[in-house]
N, C-alpha and C positions, 0 to 999 in steps of 0.2 A: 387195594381199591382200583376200581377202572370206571371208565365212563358206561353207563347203562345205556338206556334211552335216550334220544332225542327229539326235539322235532325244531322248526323256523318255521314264522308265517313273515311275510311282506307285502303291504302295501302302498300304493298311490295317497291313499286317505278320500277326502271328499272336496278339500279345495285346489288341490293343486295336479299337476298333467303331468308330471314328469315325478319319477320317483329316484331320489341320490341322497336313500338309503342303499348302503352294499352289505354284504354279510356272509363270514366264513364260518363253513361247517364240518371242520375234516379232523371229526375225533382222536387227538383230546383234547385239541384246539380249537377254540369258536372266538368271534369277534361279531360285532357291530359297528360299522363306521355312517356317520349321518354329514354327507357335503353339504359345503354351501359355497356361495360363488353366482356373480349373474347369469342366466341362458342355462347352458349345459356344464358351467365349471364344477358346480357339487356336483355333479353325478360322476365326474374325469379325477374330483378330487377323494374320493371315497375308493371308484373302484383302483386309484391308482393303490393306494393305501393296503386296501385288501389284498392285491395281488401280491403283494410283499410280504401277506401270510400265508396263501395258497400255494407259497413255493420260497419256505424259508432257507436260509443260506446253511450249510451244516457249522459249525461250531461248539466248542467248550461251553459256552453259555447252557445256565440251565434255569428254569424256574424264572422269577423276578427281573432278574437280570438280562435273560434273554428277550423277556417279553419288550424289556425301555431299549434294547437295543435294534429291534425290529421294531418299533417304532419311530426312532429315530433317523434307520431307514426309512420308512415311509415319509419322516418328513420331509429328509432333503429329498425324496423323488417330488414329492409333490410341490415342494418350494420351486425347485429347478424348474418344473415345468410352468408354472406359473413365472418364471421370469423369462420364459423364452417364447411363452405361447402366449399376444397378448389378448386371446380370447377368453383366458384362463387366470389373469390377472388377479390377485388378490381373492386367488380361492382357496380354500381348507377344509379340512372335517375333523369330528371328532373322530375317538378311537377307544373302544373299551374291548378287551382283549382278554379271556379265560385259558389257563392251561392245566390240565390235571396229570397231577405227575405225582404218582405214589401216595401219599399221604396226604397233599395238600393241593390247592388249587392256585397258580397264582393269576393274580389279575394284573394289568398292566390297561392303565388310563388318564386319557386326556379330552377333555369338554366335558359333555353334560347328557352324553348316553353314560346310561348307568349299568351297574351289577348287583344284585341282588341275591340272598340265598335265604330258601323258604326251608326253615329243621323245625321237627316239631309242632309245626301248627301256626309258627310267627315266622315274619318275614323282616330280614332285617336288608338297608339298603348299605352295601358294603363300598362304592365309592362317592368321593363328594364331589360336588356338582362345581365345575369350573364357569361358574357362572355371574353375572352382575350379582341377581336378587341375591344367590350365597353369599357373594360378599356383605351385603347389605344387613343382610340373617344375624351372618357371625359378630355383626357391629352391634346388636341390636338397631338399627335404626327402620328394619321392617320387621312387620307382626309375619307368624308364618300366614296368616288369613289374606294381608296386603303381597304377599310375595305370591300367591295363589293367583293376581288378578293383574300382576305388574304389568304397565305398558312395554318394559324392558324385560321379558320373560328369556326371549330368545336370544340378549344381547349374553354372551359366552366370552371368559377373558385370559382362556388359553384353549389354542387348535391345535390342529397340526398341518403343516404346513403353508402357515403364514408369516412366519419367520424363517432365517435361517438354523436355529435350535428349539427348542421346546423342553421344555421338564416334564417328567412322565412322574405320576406315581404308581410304583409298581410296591406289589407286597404280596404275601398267602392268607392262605386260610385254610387252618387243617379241617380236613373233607370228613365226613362221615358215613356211615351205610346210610342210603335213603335220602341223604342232602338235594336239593335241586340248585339250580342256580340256574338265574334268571338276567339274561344279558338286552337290554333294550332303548332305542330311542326316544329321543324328548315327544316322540309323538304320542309315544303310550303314555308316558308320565304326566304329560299336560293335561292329557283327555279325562284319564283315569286316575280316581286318587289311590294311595299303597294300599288303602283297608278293602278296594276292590279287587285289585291286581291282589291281593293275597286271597282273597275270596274266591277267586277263577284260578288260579294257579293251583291252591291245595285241594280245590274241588276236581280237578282233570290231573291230580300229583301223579296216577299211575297211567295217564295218556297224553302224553307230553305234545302231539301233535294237536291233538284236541286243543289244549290248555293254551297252545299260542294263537291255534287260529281264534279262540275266542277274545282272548285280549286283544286281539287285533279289530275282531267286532266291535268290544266296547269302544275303545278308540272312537270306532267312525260313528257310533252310537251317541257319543258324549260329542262331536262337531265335525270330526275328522280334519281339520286344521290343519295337519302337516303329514308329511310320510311317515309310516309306523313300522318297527321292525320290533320282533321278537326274538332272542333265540333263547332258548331253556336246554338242560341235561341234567340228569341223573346219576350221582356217584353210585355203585353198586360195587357189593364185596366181587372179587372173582367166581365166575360162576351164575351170577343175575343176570336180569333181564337181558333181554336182545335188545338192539339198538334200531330205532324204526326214524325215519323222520319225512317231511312232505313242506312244499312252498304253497305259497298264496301267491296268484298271477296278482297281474294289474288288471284295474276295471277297463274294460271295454270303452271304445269311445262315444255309441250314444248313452254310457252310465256319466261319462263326461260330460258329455252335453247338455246334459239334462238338469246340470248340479248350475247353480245360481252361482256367477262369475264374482266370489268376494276375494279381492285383493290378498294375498298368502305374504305376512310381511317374513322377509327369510334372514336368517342367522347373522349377526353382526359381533364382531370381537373388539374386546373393548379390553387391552392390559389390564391389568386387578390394581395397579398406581392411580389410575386411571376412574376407577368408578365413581369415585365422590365429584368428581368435574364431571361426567357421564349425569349423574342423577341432581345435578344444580341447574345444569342444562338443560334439561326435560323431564324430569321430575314434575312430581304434583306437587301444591305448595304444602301440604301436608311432609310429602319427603326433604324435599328441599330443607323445612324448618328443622327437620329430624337432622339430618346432614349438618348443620348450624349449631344444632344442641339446641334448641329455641323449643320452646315450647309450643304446638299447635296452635293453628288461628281457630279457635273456634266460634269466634266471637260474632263472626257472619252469618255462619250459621245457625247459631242463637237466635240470632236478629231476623233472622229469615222465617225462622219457626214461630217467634214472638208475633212478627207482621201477619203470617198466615190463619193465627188464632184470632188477633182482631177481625181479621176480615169477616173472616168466619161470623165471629160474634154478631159484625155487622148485618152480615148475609140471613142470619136468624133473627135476627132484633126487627128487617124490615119486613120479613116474611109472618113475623108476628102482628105487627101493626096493620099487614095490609089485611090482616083476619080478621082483625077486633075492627076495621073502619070499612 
């Protein structure tokens, strides 16, 4: 098996001017990293990160193993520099990292860009999100319809580079002819739900360039909220396809100018210890009570629907009388 095709789009999105998404693409190697950080720190904490894969170190490591140890470099680059640059203070990104080597792909990731691999017609998402609402998920204490809509969507409760160490989860997946896999940011995910993201993915499966820039569209289709990265490949036996791939610039800046200036709230980490004090704290009382084990207040808004029927009633009762007098 080897890597076939590929293609990466990236963009800006539609609310925000600076784009820190970075993204490697030097087959059979790809990654995604999404910064964050006030002013320019995501965009110094991402590409520091990538550059760490654009020129890895040679070594014994292979597969799994390599991938947590190349990230782990990147976090002490990016820690380090964050405590010596105080422009850079308290910056991070995520890291989601594919490597196809023989039979198997491994991934190596940390936040809440994810990996995906589309076989057969279904798409399954192959890492878990390092994120509040996940935490919240795995509690039960959100529905996945309330995690769709969280005011904490963005808050993430492992980076890299915000510590001095990190836990990577790293693992395989044996590859197949014809497999794709699908590496991308919370920008696509938020925008776009999976049953579309599989719908444009296996619709463009034999034009890989095609296939990103259009997820990249929907994205901005669906708000464009945040920076959007794609990158997708294609396993192929020895002998397939040829490898093609193409970027997506940034918009222009009267396409900036022209966009309605709404506040971009950007990426906050919050320990996973941490999240149940996180969601008491600004939570809705709906969660908060969920957090409690309390059963929902519904009782107000009973009362609110009850008040709005009488009114009603009233609203028709006098509209009736003033016909008959």
């Amino acid at each position: 098996m080897r890597v076939g095709s590929y293609g990466v789009a990236s963009d800006t999105g539609r609310k925000r001017r600076r784009n820190e998404d970075s993204y490697v693409v030097a087959p059979p190697l790809f990654a995604v990293a999404d910064g964050m950080g006030g002013a320019q720190a995501g965009e110094v904490a991402s590409k520091l990160a990538a550059a760490v894969l654009e020129a890895p170190a040679a070594g014994a490591l292979a597969g799994p193993a390599r991938l947590a140890a190349l990230i782990r470099e990147a976090n002490r680059r990016v820690f380090e520099r964050s405590t010596v640059d105080p422009a850079t203070s308290g910056m991070g990104t995520t890291m989601t990292v594919a490597l196809a080597e023989g039979q198997v792909v491994a991934i190596g990731h940390v936040g809440d860009s994810r990996a995906y691999l589309l076989r057969g017609g279904r798409l399954e998402q192959l890492t878990e999100d390092h994120s509040l609402v996940n935490e919240l998920l795995k509690t039960g204490k959100l529905s996945a319809e309330e995690a769709e809509v969280h005011p904490q969507r963005s808050v993430i409760t492992r980076a890299v580079g915000t510590d001095p160490d990190v836990d990577v989860d790293a693992f395989t997946v044996d590859a197949e002819d014809g497999d794709v896999f699908l590496l991308c940011s919370d920008g696509l995910t938020d925008m776009v739900v999976d049953a579309d993201i599989l719908e444009l993915l296996d619709r463009h499966a034999d034009d890989l360039d095609r296939a990103t820039r259009a997820l990249v569209s929907a994205a901005n289709r669906g708000g464009g909220e945040d920076n959007v990265t794609a990158v997708a490949f294609r396993i192929a036996a020895e002998g397939g396809d040829t490898a093609t791939m193409a970027a997506v610039g940034e918009p222009d800046e009267k396409t900036l100018e022209s966009i309605e200036p709404t506040p971009a709230v950007d990426t906050m980490v919050i320990p996973a210890d941490r999240v149940e004090e996180e969601l008491l704290a600004t939570g809705s009382p709906e969660a908060k009570a969920a957090v409690r084990g309390e059963p929902a207040d519904t009782g107000g808004r009973l009362r609110m629907a009850l008040t709005m029927v009488v009114l009603l009633a009233i609203a028709i009762g006098l509209l009736v009388w003033g016909l008959l007098h």
